[in-house]
GUKOL-444695 format. One record per residue (C-alpha): x, y, z; residue in one letter; residue number from 1. Coordinates in Angstrom, 1 decimal, padded with zeros to 4 digits. Layout:
<nodes>
NODE       c1       c2       c3   r     k
NODE        X        Y        Z   A   NUM
...
</nodes>
This chain:
<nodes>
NODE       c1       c2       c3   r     k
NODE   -057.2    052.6   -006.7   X     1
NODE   -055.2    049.8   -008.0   X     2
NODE   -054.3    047.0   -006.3   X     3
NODE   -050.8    047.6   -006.1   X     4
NODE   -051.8    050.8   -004.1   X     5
NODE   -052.3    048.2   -001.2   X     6
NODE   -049.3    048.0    001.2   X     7
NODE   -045.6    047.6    000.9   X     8
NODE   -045.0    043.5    001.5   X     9
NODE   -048.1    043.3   -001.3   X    10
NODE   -046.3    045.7   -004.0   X    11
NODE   -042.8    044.0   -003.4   X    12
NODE   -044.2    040.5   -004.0   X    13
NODE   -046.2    041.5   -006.8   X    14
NODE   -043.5    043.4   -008.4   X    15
NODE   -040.7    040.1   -007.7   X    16
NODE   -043.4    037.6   -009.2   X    17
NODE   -044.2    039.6   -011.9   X    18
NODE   -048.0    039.3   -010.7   X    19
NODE   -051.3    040.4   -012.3   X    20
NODE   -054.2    042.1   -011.0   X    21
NODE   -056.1    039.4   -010.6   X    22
NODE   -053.0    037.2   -008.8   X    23
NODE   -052.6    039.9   -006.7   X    24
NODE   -056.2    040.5   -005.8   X    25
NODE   -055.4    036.3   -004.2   X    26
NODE   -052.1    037.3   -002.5   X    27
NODE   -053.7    040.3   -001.1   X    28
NODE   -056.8    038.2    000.5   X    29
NODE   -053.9    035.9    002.0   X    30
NODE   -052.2    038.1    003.2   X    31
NODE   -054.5    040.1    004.9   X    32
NODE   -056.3    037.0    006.4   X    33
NODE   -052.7    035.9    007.7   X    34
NODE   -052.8    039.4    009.4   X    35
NODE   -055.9    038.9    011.0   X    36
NODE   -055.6    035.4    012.3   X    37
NODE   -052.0    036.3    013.1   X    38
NODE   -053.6    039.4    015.4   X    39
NODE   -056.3    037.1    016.8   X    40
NODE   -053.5    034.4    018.0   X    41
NODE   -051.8    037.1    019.8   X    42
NODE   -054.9    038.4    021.7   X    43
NODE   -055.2    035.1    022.6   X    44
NODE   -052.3    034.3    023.8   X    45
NODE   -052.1    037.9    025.9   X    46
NODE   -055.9    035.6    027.3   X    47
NODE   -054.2    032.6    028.1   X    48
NODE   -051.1    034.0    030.0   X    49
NODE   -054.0    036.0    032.1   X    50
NODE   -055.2    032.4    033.0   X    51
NODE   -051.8    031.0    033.5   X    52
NODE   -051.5    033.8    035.9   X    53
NODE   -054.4    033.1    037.6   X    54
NODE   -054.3    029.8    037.6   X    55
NODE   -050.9    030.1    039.6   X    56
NODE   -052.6    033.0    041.9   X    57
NODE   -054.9    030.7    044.4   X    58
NODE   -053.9    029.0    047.3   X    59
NODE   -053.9    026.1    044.9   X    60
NODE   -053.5    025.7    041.3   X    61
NODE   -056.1    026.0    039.4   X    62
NODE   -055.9    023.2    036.7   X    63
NODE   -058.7    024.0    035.2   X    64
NODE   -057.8    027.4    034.3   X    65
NODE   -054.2    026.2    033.2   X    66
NODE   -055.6    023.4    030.9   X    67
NODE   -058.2    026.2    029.5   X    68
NODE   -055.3    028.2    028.4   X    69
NODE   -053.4    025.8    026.9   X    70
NODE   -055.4    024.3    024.7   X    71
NODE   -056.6    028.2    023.9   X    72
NODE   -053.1    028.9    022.9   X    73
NODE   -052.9    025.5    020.8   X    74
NODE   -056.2    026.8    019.2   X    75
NODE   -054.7    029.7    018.1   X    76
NODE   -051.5    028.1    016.4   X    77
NODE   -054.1    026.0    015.1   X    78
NODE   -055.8    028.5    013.4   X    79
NODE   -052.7    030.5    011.6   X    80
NODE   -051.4    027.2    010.6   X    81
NODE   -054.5    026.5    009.1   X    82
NODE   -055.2    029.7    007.6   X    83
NODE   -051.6    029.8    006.1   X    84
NODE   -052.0    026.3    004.2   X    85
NODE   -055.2    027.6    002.7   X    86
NODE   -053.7    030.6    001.6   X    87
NODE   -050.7    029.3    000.3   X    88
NODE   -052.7    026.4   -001.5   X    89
NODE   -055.0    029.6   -003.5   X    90
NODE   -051.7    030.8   -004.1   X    91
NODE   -050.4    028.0   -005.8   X    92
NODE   -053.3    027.7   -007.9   X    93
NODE   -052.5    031.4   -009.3   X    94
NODE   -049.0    031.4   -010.3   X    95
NODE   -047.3    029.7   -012.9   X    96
NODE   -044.4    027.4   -012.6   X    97
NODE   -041.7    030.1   -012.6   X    98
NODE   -043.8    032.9   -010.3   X    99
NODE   -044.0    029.6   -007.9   X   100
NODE   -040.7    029.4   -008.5   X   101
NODE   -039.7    032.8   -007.4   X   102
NODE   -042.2    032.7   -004.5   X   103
NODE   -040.0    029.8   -003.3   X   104
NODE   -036.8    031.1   -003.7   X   105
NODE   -037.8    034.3   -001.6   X   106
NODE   -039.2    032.0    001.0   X   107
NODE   -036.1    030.0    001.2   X   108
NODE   -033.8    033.0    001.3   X   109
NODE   -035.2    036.0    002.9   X   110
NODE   -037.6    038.5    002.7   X   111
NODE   -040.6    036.6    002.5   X   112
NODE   -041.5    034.0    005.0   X   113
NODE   -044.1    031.9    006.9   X   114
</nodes>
């Protein structure tokens, strides 16, 4: 299967940048690393409003429980923005000055963003 047989955001940027198989095979890795850190952020974050909760639940707050979830929650934003400057930076080093181009004009105006 080709790898424009991948999923719909995948085929719609390859098709606007004008992308080859082997630029695509990059975009595709990014994006579905995005996905997964993306995911993972959000099952931590359903974690760390179970700790708020509890940490509110006692007789007294729990501090402990309430700092653990914050910094969880930071962690996780951490870790998407991270993930989302290394894949944009693999990116960059694929496309050419006018696919780069067209990347940025569809992250400035619409369909495509971060």
């Amino acid at each position: 299967m080709g790898a424009f047989g991948i999923r719909r955001p995948l085929r719609m940027l390859s098709h606007r940048l004008g992308l080859d198989e082997s630029q695509t095979a990059v975009l595709a890795e990014f994006l579905d690393d995005l996905r997964t850190e993306q995911a993972q952020a959000e099952v931590d974050k359903r974690r760390a409003s179970k700790l708020l909760a509890e940490a509110m639940a006692g007789e007294s707050f729990d501090s402990e429980a309430a700092t653990k979830a914050t910094k969880l929650r930071a962690l996780a934003s951490e870790r998407v923005i991270e993930h989302t400057a290394k894949g944009l930076k693999a990116l960059h080093a694929v496309l050419d000055a006018e696919q780069r181009q067209r990347f940025v004009t569809l992250m400035r105006t619409g369909p495509f963003t971060f």
